[in-house]
C-alpha positions as CSV (number, residue, x, y, z in Angstrom):
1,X,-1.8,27.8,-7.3
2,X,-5.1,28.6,-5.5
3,X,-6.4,29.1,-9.7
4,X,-6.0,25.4,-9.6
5,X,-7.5,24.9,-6.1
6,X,-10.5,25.7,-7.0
7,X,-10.4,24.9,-10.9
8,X,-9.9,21.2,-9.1
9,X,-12.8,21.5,-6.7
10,X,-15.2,22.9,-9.1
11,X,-14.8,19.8,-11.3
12,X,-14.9,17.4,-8.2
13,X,-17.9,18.9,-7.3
14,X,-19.9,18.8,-10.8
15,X,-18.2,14.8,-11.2
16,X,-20.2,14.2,-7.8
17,X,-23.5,16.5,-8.9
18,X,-23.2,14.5,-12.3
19,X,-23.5,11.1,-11.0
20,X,-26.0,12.4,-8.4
21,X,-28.4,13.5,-11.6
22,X,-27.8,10.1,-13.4
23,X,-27.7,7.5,-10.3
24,X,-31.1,9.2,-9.1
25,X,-32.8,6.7,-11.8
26,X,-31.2,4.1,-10.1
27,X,-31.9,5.1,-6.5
28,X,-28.4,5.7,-6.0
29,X,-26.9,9.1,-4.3
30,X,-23.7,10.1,-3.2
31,X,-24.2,12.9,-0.6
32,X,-21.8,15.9,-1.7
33,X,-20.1,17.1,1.7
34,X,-16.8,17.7,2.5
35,X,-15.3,14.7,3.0
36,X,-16.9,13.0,-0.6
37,X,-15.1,16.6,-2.3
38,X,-11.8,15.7,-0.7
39,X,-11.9,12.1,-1.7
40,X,-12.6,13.1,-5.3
41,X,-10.7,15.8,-5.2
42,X,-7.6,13.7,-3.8
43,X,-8.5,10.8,-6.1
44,X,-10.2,12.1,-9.0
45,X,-12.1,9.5,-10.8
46,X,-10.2,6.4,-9.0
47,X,-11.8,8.1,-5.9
48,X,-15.3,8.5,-7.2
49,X,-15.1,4.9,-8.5
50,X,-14.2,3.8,-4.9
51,X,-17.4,5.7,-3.4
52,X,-19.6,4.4,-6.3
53,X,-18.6,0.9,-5.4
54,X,-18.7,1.1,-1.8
55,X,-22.4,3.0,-2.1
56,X,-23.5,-0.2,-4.0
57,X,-21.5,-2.9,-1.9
58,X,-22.8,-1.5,1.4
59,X,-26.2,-0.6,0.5
């Protein structure tokens, strides 16, 4: 259980740090904090997809 906490977390942090590293040539970032971990952690990709699209609609 807590193996698959973290296992979970560790790969919602490196999704985030991932598209930080690319979307820097664009001028786009996606602060990691809490709150961006629990929605990708939560939602996975649909979740980082959501923040992606609300990062370019609102900015």
């Amino acid at each position: 259980m807590i193996k698959k906490f973290i296992q979970k977390l560790v790969l919602s942090f490196f999704l985030l740090y991932w598209f930080n590293k690319i979307g820097l040539n664009f001028n786009m970032l996606i602060p990691i904090n809490i709150v961006t971990l629990a929605i990708v952690y939560f939602l996975d990709f649909p979740g980082l997809a959501m923040l992606i699209i609300s990062l370019i609609v609102l900015f």
